[in-house]
N, C-alpha and C positions, 0 to 999 in steps of 0.2 A: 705710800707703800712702794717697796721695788719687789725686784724680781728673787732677791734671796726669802722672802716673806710667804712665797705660793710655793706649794705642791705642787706637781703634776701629777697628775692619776687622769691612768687609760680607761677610759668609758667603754660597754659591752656594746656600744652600739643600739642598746635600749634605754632611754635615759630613764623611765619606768622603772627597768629593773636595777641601773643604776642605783637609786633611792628606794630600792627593796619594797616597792607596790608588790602588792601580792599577787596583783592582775594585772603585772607588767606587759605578758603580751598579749593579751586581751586589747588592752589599749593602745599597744603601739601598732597594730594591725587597725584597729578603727584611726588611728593619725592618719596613715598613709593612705586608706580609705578617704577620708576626710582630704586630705591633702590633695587629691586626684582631685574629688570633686571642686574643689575651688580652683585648682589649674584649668578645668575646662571652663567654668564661669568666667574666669579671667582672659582665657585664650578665645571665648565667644563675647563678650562683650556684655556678658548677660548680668540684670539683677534680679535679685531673688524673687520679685513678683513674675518676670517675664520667663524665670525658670519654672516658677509657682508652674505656670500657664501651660508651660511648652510638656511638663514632666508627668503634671498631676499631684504630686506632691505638696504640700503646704508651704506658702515662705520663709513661713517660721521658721522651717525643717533648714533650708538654706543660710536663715541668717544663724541659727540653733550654730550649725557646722562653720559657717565664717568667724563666727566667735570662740572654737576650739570648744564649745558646751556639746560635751559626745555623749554624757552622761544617759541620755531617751534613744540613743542610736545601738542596735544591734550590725552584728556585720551583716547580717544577710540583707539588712535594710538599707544600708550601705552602699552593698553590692548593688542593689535593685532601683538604687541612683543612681547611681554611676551606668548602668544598662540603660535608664531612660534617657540619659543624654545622649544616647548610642555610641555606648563605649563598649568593646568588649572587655572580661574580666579574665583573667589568669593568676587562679591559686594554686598555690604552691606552697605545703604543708610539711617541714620536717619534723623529723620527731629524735628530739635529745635525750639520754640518757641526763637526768635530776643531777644539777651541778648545786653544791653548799660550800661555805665557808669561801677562801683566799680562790680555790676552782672557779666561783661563781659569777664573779668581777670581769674576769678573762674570757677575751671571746671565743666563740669555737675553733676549733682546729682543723 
């Protein structure tokens, strides 16, 4: 293949909503959730049993989230791991007017 062969197309920055999930950001808010928590795992040197330990949480719960399976994870359950590793949390919640059609693709303004 070469390069006359691809498209480019600008991504909204949700790759969720890119691929039209319907619970695009339901899920891209439990990623970055998710993603926090395995930067601290990473940046403590921890695994998932010694977090098991430290957090009170299951290991499963850790390996669950190391494997991107978010599927059993609510955010507030999220949040409440991320608190036990003693992180604090800051949310921050816009609210967009419903974008459809060629609007939708295009990030906010």
């Amino acid at each position: 293949m070469n390069e006359s062969e691809f498209e480019m197309v600008r991504g909204s920055g949700n790759v969720f909503r890119d691929f039209e999930d319907p619970h695009a950001d339901l899920k891209q808010a439990k990623a970055i959730l998710a993603a926090r928590v395995i930067t601290v795992l990473d940046e403590r040197g921890l695994t998932v049993r010694e977090t098991a330990a430290l957090t009170g949480f299951a290991a499963a719960d850790f390996s669950r989230i190391r494997n991107a399976d978010l599927g059993r994870f609510t955010l507030d359950r999220l949040m409440r791991m991320l608190a036990a590793l003693d992180r604090s949390i800051k949310v921050t919640v816009h609210i967009d007017p419903l974008r459809t059609g060629q609007d939708a693709a295009l990030p906010p303004a």
